[in-house]
N, C-alpha and C positions, 0 to 999 in steps of 0.2 A: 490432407487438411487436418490441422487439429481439432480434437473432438470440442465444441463448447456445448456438451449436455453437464444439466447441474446438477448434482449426487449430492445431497446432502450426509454431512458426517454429524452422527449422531455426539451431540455435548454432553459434559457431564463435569462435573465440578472439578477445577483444575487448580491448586491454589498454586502451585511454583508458578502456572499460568506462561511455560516452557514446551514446546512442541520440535518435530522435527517430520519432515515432509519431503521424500523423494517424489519424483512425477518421471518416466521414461518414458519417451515414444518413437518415431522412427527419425524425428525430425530434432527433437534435443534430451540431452538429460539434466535434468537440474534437482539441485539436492540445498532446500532452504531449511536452518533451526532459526528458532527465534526463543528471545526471550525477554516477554513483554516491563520487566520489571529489572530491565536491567539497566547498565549504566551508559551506553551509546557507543562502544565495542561494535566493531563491524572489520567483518575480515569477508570480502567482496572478489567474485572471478568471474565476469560475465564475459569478456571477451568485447567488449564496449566500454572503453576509458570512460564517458560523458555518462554510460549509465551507470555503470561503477560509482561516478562523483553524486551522483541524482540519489543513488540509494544508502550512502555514505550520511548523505544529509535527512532521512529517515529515521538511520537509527542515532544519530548525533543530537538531534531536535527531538525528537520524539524520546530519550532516552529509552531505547530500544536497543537490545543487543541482535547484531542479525550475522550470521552466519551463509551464505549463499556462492552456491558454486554452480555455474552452467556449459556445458560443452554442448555448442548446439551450430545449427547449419550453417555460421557465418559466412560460407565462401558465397551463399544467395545472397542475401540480408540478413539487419536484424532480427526482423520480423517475427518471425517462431521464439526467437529466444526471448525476446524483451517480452512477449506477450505469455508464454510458459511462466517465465522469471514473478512475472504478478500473478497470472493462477496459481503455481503453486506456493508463494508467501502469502495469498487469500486464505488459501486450504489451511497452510501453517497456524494462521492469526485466526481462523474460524477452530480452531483444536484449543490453540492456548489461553482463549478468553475463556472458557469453559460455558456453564452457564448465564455466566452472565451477574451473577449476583453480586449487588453493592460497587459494581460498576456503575459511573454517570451516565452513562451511555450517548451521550452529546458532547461534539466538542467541535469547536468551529475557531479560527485564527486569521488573523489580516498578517499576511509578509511583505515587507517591501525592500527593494535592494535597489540603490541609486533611483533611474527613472521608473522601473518597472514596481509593481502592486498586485498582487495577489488574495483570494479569501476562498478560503477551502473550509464545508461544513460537512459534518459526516454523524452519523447517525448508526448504533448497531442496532437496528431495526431487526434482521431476521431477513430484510426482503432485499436483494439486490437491484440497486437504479444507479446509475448513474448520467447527471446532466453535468456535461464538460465545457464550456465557452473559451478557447485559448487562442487568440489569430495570433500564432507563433508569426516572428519576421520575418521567419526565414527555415528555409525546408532543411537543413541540415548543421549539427551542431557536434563539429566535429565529424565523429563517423555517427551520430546517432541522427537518423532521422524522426527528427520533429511529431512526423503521425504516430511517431510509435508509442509516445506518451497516453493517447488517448486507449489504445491496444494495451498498454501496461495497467489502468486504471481500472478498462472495464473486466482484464481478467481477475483484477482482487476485488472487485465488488462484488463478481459472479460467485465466487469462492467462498470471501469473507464473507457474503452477505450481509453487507451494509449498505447504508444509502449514502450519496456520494454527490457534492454540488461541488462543481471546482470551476470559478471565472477571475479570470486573469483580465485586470479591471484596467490598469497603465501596464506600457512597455514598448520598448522602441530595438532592445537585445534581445534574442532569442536565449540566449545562455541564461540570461537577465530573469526573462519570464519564466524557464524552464525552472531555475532557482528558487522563484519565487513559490512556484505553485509544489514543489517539493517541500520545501522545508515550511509551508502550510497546510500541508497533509501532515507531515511530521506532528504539528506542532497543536495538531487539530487530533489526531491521534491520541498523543498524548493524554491532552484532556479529557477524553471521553470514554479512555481505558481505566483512568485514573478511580481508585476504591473513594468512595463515598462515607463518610464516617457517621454520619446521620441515616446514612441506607443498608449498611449492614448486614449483607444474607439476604436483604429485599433485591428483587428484579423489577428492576424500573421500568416497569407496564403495570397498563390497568390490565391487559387481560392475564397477567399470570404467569406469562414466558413472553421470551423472545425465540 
């Protein structure tokens, strides 16, 4: 079973705001860089075409360069990999945001693609939650099973420690909604990574820290 106890990794001011995050366990190896300021650059090996595409539109939206590579137990399922593949880019994005400062720290987006409507809000709060609402249409999208979207979210929120609203509001495609609520994470990311020119070195809390 993978371990999901939360180890906090100690922050400290990052300004390339560039990380890099191996994770090994008996069940996958995955090896995520990221870098939060970059141009949407993604060189992707998950062993999952449809997650590949999902995390493609991450760093594409979010202009996010992401670098990820995972060898993990696919002759079971996805399951461990897809769920590793979000904790360890949590870990990743919890290293390279650093402290925090003169970030927005909020960032929320509506996506829509043909029938389907999406709105993802996220918050780097410090505290990990995530509330998901997706009635996918359908349990398999491609070779990527559908639940495993929820398993990919909550292991970056565990990690990232952010707060995390993701409802998939229309939609009648699974590929549709899956799309949607990707590149609204993306695009909600973004904004909320984004430097603040009016906050400057400030950390957007009253109490002091995130």
């Amino acid at each position: 079973m993978t371990n999901h106890s939360l180890i906090e990794i100690p922050q400290t001011a990052n300004p390339d705001r560039i990380a890099e995050v191996t994770r090994n366990t008996a069940e996958t190896r995955v090896r995520v860089k990221v870098n939060l300021d970059g141009t949407g650059q993604a060189r992707l090996s998950t062993g999952i075409g449809f997650f590949d595409h999902m995390l493609d539109q991450i760093a594409r939206h979010g202009l996010i360069d992401l670098d990820i590579e995972s060898d993990g137990d696919l002759h079971i399922d996805g399951h461990h990999t897809v769920e590793d593949v979000g904790i360890t880019l949590g870990q990743a994005f919890h290293q390279a945001v650093g402290d925090k400062k003169g970030i927005r720290r909020y960032g929320h987006a509506y996506v829509p693609l043909d029938e389907a409507l999406s709105r993802v809000v996220i918050d780097f709060s410090g505290r990990p939650g995530l509330v998901m609402n997706v009635p996918f249409k359908s349990g398999m999208i491609g070779t990527f099973d559908s639940q495993l979207a929820h398993e990919f979210f909550q292991g970056f929120v565990n990690h990232a420690f952010v707060t995390l609203h993701i409802d998939n509001l229309k939609g009648e495609n699974a590929h549709h909604q899956a799309e949607t609520v990707f590149k609204a994470f993306a695009r909600a990311l973004r904004s909320a990574l984004e430097r603040d020119p009016r906050a400057a070195g400030m950390i957007p809390s009253t109490k002091g820290s995130l």
